[in-house]
C-alpha positions in Angstrom: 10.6 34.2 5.6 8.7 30.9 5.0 10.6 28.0 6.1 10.5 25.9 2.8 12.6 22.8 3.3 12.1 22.0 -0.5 11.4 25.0 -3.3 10.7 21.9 -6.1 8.1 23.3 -8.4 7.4 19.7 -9.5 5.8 19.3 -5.4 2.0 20.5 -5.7 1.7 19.7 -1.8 5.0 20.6 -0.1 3.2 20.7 3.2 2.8 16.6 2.9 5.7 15.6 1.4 7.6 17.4 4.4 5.2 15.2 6.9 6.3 12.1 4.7 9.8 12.9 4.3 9.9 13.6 8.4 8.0 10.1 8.5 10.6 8.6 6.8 9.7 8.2 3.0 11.9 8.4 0.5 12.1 11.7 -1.6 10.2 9.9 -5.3 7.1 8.1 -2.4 6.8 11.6 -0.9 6.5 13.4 -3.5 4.1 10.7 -5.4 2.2 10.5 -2.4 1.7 14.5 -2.0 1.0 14.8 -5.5 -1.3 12.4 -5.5 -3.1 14.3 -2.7 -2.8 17.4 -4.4 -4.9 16.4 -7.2 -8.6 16.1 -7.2 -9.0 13.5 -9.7 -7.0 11.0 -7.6 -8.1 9.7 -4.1 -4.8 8.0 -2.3 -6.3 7.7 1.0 -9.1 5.2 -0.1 -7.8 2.0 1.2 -8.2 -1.5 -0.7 -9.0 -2.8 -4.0 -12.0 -4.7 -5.6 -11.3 -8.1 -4.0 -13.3 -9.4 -1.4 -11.8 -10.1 2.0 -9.8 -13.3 2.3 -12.7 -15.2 4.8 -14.8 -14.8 1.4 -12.5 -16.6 -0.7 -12.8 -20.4 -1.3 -10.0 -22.5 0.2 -8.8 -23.8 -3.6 -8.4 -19.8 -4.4 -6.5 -18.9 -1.3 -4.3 -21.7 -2.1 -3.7 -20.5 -5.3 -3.0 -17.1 -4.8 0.0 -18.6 -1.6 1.4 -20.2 -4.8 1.3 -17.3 -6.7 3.4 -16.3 -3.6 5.7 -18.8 -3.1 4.1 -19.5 0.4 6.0 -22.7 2.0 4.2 -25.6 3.3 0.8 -24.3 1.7 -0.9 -27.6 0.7 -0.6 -28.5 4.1 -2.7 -25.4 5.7 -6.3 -25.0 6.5 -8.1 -22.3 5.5 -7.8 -20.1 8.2 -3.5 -20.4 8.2 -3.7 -19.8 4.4 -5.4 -16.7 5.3 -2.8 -15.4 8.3 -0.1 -16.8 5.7 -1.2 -14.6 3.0 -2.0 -11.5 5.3 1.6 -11.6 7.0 2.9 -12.2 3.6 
């Protein structure tokens, strides 16, 4: 007898979303995530977006996107604290 923790037809990859769930996701991020997998035309495991990394961006665009943000005490940060600001945002 297979040991099928879930039997939801609506999981394409029930062998991930039982790694997630064990992991600790929620039941919907699971199965988004191990349907996501399941399908060819998607790729979730490519990391990252378009944007450049933040030591590419000017200092007037990092400050604008801390704003966007609600950073604290941005105007007062160099370049290199808006960048650890944003990244432990």
């Amino acid at each position: 007898m297979a040991d099928a923790k879930t039997s939801d037809p609506s999981i394409k990859d029930e062998e991930t979303y039982e790694a997630l769930r064990d992991k600790g996701y929620g039941k919907s991020k699971a199965a988004a995530i191990a349907n996501a997998q399941a399908n060819d035309d998607m790729a979730p495991s490519k990391k990252g977006g378009k944007s450049p990394p933040y030591e590419e961006w000017t200092k007037s665009e990092l400050y604008d996107r801390a704003r966007e943000l609600d950073i604290a005490q941005r105007s007062e940060m160099s370049k290199d604290e808006l960048i650890d600001a944003l990244r432990n945002q």
